[in-house]
C-alpha positions in Angstrom: 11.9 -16.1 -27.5 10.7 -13.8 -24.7 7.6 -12.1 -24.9 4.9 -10.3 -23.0 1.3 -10.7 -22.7 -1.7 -9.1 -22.1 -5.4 -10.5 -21.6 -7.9 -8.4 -22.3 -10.8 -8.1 -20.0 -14.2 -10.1 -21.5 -16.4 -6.7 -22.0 -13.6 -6.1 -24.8 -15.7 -6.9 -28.3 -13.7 -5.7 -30.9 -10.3 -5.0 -32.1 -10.7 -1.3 -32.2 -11.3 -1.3 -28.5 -7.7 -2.3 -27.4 -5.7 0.8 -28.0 -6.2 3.6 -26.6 -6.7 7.3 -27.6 -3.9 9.2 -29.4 -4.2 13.1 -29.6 -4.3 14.2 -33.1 -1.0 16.1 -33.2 0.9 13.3 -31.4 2.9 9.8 -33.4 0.0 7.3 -33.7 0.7 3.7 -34.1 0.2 2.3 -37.7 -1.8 -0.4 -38.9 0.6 -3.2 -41.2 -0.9 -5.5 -43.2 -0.4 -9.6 -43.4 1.4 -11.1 -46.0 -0.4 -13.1 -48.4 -0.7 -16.2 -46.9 -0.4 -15.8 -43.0 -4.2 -16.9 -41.6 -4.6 -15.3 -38.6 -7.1 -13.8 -36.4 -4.8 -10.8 -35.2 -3.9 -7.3 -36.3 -0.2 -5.7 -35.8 0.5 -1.9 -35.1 3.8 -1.1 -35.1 4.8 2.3 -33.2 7.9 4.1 -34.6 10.4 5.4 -32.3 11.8 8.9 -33.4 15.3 9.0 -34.1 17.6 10.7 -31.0 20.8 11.3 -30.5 22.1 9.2 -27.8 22.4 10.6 -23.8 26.0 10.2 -24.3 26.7 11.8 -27.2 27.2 15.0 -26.1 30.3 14.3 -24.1 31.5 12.4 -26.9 31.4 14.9 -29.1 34.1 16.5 -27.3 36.5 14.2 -29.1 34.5 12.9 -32.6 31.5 13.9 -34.8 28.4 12.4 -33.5 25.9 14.0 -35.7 25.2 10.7 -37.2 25.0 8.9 -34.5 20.9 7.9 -33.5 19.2 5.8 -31.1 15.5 4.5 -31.4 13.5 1.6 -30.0 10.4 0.7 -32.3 7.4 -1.1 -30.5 5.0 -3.8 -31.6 1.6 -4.9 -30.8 0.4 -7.9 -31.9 -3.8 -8.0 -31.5 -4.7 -11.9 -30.9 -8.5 -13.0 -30.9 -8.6 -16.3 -29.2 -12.0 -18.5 -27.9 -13.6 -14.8 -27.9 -10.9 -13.1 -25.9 -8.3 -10.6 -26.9 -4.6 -10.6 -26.4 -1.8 -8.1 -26.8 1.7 -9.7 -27.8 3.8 -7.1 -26.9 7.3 -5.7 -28.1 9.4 -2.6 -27.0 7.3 -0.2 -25.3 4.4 -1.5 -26.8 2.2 -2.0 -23.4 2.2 1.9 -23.9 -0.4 1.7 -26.7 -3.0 0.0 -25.0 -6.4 0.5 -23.6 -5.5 -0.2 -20.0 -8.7 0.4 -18.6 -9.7 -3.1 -20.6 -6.7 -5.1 -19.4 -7.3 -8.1 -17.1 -5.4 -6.5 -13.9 -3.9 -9.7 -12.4 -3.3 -12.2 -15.3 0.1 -12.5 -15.9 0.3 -13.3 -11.9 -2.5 -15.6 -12.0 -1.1 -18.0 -15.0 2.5 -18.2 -13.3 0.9 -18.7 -9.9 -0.7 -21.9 -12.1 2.2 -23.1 -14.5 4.7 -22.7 -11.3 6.9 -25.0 -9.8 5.7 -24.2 -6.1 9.8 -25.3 -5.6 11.3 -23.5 -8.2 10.6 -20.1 -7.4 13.3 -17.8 -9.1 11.7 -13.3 -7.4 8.9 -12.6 -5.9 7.5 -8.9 -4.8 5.3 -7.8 -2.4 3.5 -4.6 -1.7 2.2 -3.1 1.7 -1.2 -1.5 1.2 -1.0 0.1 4.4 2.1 1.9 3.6 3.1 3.7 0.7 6.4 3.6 0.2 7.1 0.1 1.0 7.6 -2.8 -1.8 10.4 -5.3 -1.5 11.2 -7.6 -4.3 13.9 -10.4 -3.2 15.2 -13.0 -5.6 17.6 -15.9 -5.3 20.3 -17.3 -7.6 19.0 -20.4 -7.2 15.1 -21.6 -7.4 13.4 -22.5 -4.2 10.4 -22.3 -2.7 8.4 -19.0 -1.5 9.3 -19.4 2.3 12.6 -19.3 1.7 11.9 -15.8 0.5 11.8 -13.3 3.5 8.3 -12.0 2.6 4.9 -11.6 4.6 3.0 -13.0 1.4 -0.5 -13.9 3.6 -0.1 -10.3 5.0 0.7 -8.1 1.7 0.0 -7.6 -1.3 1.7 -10.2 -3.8 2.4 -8.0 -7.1 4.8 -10.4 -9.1 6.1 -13.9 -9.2 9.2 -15.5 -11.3 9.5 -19.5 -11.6 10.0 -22.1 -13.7 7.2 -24.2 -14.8 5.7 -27.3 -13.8 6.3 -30.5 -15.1 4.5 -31.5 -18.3 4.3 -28.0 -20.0 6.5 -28.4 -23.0 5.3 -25.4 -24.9 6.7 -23.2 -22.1 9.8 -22.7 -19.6 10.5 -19.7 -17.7 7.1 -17.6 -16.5 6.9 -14.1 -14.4 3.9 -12.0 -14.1 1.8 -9.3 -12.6 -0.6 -7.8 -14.8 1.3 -8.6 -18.0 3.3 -12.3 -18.4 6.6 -12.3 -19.5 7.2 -15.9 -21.0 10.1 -17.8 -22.5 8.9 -20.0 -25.6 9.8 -21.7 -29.1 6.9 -21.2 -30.4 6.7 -19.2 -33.7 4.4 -16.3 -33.7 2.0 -18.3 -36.4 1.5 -20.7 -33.5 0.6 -18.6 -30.8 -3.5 -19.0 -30.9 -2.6 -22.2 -29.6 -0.5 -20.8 -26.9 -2.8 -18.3 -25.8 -5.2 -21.3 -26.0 -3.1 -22.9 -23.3 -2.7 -19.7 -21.9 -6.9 -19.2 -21.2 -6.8 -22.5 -19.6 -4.1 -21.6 -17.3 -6.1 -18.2 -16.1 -9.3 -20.0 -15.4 -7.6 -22.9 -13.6 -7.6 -22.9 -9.2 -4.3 -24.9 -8.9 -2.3 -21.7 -7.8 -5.2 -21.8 -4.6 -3.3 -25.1 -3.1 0.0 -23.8 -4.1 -0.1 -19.9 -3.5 -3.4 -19.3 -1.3 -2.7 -16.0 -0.2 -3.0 -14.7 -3.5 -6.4 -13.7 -3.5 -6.6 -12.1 -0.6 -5.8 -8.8 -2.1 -7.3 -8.5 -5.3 -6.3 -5.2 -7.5 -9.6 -3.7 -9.7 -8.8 -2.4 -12.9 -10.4 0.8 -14.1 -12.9 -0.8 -16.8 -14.6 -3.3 -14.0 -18.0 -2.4 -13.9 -17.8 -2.3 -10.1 -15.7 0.6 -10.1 -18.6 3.3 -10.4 -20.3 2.0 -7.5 -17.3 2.2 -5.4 -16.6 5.6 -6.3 -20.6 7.1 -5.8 -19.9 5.1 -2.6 -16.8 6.9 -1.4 -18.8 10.4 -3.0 -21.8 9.9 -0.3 -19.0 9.4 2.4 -17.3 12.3 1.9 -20.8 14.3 1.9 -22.3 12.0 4.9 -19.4 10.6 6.7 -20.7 9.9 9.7 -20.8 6.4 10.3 -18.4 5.6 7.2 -15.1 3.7 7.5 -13.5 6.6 5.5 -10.0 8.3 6.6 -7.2 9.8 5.8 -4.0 9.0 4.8 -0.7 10.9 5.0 1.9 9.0 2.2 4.8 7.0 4.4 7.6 9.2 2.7 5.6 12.2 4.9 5.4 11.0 8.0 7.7 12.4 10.4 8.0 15.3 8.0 7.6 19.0 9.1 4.8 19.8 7.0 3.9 23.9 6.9 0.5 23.2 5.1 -1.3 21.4 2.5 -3.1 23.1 -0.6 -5.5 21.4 -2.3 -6.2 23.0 -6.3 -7.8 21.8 -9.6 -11.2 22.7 -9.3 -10.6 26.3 -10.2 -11.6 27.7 -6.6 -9.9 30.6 -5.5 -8.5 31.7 -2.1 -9.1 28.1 -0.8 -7.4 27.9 2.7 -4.8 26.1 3.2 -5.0 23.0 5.4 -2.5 23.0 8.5 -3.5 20.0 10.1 -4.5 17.0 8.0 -7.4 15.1 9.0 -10.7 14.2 7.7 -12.5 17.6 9.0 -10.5 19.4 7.5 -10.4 17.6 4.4 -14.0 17.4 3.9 -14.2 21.5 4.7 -12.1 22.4 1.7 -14.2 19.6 -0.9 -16.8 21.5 -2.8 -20.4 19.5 -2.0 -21.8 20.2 -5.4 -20.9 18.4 -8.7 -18.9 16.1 -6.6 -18.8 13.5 -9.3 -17.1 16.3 -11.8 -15.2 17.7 -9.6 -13.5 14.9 -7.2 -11.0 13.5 -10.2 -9.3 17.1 -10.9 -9.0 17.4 -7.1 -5.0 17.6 -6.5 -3.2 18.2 -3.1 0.2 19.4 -2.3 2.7 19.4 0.5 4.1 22.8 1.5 6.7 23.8 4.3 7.1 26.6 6.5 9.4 28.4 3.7 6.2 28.0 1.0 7.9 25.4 -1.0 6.1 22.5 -2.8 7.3 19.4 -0.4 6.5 16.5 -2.9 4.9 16.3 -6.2 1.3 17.2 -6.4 -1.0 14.0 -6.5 -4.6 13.0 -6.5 -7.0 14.2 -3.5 -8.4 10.7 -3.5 -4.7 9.2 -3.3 -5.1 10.6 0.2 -8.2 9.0 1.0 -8.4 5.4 3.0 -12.3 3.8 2.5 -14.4 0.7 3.1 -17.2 -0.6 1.4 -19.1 -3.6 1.5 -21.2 -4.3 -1.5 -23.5 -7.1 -2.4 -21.1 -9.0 0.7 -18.0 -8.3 -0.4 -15.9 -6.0 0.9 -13.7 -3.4 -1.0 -10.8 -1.0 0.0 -9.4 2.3 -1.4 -5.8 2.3 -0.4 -3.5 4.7 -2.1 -5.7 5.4 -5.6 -6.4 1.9 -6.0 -9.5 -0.2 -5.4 -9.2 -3.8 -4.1 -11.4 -6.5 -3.7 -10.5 -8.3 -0.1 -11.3 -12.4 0.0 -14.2 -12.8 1.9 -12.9 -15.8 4.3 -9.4 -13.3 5.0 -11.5 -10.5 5.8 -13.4 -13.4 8.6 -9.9 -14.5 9.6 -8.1 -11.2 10.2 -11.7 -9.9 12.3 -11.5 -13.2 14.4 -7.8 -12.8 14.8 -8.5 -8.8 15.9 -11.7 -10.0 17.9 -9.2 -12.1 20.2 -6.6 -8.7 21.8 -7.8 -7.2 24.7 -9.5 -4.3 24.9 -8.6 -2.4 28.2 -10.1 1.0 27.3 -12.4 0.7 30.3 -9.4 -0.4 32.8 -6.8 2.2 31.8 -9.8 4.6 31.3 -7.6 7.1 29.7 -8.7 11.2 29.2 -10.9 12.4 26.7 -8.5 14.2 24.2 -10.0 17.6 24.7 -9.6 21.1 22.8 -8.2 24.0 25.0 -10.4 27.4 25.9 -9.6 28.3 22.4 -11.6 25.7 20.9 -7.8 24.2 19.8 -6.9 20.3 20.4 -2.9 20.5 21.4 -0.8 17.9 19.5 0.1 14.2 20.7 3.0 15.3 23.0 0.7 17.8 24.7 -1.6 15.0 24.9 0.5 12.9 26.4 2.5 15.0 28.8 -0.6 16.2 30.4 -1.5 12.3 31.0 1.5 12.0 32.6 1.7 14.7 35.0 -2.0 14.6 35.9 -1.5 11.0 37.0 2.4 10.3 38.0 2.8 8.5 35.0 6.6 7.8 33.3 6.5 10.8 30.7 8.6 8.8 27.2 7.1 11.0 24.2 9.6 12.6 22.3 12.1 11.2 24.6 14.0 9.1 22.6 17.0 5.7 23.3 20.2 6.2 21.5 20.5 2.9 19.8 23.2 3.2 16.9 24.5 7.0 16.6 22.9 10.4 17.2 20.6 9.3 13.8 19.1 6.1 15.4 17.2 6.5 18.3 14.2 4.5 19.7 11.1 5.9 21.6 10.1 3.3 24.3 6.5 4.6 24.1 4.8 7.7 25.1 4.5 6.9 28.9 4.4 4.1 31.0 1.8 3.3 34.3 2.1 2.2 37.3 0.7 -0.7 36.6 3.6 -1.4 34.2 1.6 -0.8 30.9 3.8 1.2 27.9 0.9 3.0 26.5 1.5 4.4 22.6 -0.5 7.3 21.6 -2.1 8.2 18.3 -4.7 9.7 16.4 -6.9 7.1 13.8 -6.1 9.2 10.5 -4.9 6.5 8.5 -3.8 2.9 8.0 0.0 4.7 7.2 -0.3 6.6 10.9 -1.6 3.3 12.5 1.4 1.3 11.4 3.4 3.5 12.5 2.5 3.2 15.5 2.2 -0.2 15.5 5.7 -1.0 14.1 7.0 1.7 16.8 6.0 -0.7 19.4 7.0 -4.3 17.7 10.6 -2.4 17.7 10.6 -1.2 20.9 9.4 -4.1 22.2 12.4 -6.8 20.0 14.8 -4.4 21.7 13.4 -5.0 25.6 13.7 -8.7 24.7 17.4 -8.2 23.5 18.2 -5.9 26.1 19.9 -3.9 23.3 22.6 -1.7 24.5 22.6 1.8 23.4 25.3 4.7 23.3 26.7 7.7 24.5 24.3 8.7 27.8 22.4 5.7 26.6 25.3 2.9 27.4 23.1 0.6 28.8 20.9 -2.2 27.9 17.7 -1.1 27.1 15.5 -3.4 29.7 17.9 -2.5 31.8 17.7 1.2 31.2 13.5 0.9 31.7 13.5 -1.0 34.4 15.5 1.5 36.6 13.1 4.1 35.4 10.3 2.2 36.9 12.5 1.6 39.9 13.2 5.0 40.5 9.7 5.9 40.1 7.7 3.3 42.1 10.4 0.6 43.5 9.1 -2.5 41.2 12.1 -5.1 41.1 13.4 -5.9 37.6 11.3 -9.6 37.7 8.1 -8.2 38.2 8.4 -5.7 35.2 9.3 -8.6 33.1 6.2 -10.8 34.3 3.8 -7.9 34.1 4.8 -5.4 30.8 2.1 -5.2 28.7 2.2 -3.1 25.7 -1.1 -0.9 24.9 -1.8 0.4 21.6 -4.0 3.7 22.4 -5.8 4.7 19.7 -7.9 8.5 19.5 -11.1 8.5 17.6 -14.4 10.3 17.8 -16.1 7.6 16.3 -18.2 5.1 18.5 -17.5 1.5 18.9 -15.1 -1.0 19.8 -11.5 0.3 18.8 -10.8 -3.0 17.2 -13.7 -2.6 15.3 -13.2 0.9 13.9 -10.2 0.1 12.3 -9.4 0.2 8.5 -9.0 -3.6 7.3 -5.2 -2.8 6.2 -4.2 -1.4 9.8 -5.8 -4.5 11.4 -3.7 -6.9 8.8 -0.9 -5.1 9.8 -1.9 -5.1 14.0 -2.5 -9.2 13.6 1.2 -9.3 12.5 2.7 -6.6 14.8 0.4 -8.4 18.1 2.6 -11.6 16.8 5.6 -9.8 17.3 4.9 -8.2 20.3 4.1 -11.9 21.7 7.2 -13.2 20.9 9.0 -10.7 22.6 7.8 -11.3 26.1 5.0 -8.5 25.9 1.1 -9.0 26.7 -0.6 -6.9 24.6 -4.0 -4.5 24.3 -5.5 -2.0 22.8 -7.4 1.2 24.3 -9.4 3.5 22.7 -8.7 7.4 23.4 -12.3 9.4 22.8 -11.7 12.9 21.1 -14.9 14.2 20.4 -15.5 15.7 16.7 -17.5 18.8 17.7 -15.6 20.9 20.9 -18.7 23.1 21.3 -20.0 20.9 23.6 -17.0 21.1 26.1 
């Protein structure tokens, strides 16, 4: 038998806690008795499916009646209370019943992480915080470890795991988890206090830590922790007092690139709210109201909207936009796409030292200040960019793009490269998506240099080779000494003060450990540079 399971978290105290609400006009689970007999701590609510007429019946009844023909799936819960914790056995669509805000948020991951054969690993997914689009589940026919699985577990966010069990556990085979655990067993419902017995011990046990150490370096909080409210006044006294915060924005993955008209942000019943045509944290704050913050935030929606007034995406939360940092009581916690997550103190220490060690050449390049125009206006990256380039003879690349595989897959070297052979990329800090962008722009443009890629049509040439008469054409430098000296600098534009590497949001600098790796193995030195674009233009 397969089943899955839920822990409740330890502030649940009773059975009535465990479900959640049901409006009064909508189906309700019901309560069923035990027979006579059964001893058990547990209660059952059974949730009866409607009776509909199957997706398919309509083109069937083209050739036959159908009117008697009906579908429905009827879900179970099963309420265990075991050594003063609560379970949910779950059947059907039963997870949809419960109290979620109660449910333990990584349990089913933790308990296969501890029953697992370390060799026997059947699918694993991962998650990147710092992008939203991105999760990649791989699986293999056969079991074997986690390494064989092409996945950045120490760098992402591990969200489920498939194995088969260790040695010794006979009340168990298969396991697979994230918040729920899915597990294979012949044990007989009437028996199952003693499995979630078993299953207790298996959450509070630290064996997964020598087997799968990465797994707590990203640790999801559910909605009922008690931390929660404190990390939610905290990002509320950002947004009123930002300065000095580690707060951002962050435009979704599936938006970048996009052609955006506008954003509108609604919910709070405000009328003739502007829209916002440039997204950034200014302009974000300016359309949040500063009173009742705490009501208000939650119903806060934005929107998408192109240049023809059409909704771009579905609406989502405000604070799904939001990318924040927050060290309480020493431990350090990140909002990243909605969802609150507790970061491993000693990963936070490695990925700072592991930052700490790029160079930081934003006094050597000394690139411009990105001003505003006499219109009080800042111009856009490319105008940024070009007007480095022609102000100082520099190898203009922005927007100028490598034909690598067709007219639909093109490369941009960088946005311009110096005389002293550096291949500067350009962008604003608005996010941990917009920062690996720019990141994973350079790690590709840098794999193609070392594979002297060739490209096509006007492009029919390999792509060192192709940069490298640029720079020749420019200022003479043989093909050797552009291979010696290429240095790849990540220029970043922020108004806040500090050290680049230490302004950024812990998920871009995760990311930037990985993509410096990259960069390494592909022949290129690498450094970053900090681009100063003052909040306030009144002063220049």
């Amino acid at each position: 038998m397969r089943v899955s399971i839920y822990l409740f978290r330890a502030e649940a105290n009773s059975f009535e806690e465990l479900l959640r609400d049901f409006p009064e006009d909508s189906r309700a689970p019901q309560k069923r008795g035990l027979k006579e007999g059964v001893d058990l701590d547990c209660e059952i609510w059974v949730l009866p499916a409607e009776p509909r007429e199957p997706k398919w019946a309509a083109m069937l009844s083209k050739l036959t009646t159908v009117s008697d023909l009906k579908n429905s799936n009827n879900s179970v819960a099963i309420l265990f209370q075991v050594n003063d914790r609560y379970f949910a056995v779950c059947f059907g669509y039963a997870h949809a019943m419960l109290n979620h805000e109660l449910i333990e948020p990584e349990f089913g991951l933790r308990v296969t992480a501890n029953m697992a054969d370390p060799f026997k690993v059947a699918a694993i997914q991962v998650r990147t915080l710092s992008e939203n689009s991105r999760q990649q589940r791989s699986q293999t026919a056969s079991r074997t470890r986690v390494a064989e699985f092409d996945v950045e577990v120490e760098r992402e966010w591990l969200r489920y795991l498939k194995a088969d069990v260790s040695d010794g556990v006979n009340w168990a085979s298969g396991v697979g988890g994230s918040q729920s655990l899915s597990l294979t067993t012949k044990m007989e419902l009437s028996e199952f206090p003693t499995l979630l017995s078993h299953l207790l011990d298996q959450f509070a046990s630290e064996a997964y830590k020598e087997k799968f150490p990465y797994i707590d370096n990203f640790v999801p909080i559910s909605a009922g922790d008690p931390i929660i409210g404190k990390l939610w006044s905290a990002l509320r006294d950002a947004i009123l007092a930002p300065q000095g915060k580690k707060l951002g924005v962050a435009c979704p993955d599936d938006l970048l690139g996009a052609e955006v008209g506008y954003w509108k942000i609604f919910g709070d019943r405000k009328r003739n709210r502007e829209p916002i045509e440039e997204l950034d944290l200014e302009s974000m704050l300016a359309q949040i109201p500063t009173s009742d913050l705490e009501e208000k935030l939650p119903k806060l929606k934005i929107i998408p909207i192109d240049d023809s007034d059409n909704p771009m995406r579905t609406k989502r939360l405000l604070t799904d936009y939001f990318v924040f940092e927050q060290n309480i009581a020493g431990e350090t916690y990140a909002l990243c796409l909605g969802q609150w997550f507790k970061i491993a103190s000693d990963y936070v220490q490695e990925i700072n030292a592991e930052v700490a060690k790029i160079e930081d050449v934003t006094k050597e390049i000394k690139l411009p200040d990105w001003l505003p125009d006499v219109d009080g206006k800042y111009g856009d990256e490319g105008y940024y960019n070009d007007t480095v380039s022609t102000s100082r003879g520099y190898i203009p690349l922005d927007a100028r793009n490598f034909l690598i595989g067709g007219p639909h897959q093109k490369v941009e070297i960088c946005d311009f490269i110096t005389s002293d052979l550096d291949f500067v990329c350009v962008k604003r800090m608005e996010g941990s998506p917009t920062l690996s962008h720019l990141f994973s722009q350079a790690a590709v443009s840098a794999d193609l240099y070392a594979a002297n890629a060739v490209g096509q049509g006007k492009h029919a040439v390999g792509y060192a080779d192709y940069i490298k008469g640029l720079i020749s054409s420019k200022w003479g430098n043989d093909g050797s000494e552009v291979d010696q000296s290429k240095r790849m600098v990540l220029a970043i534009a922020t108004e806040k003060a500090g050290k680049i590497g230490d302004l950024l949001y812990f998920f871009s600098k995760v990311n930037l450990v990985q993509r410096v790796s990259d960069l390494r193995k592909s022949g290129f030195k690498v450094a970053l540079a900090k681009i100063h674009r003052p909040e306030n233009p009144s002063g220049h």
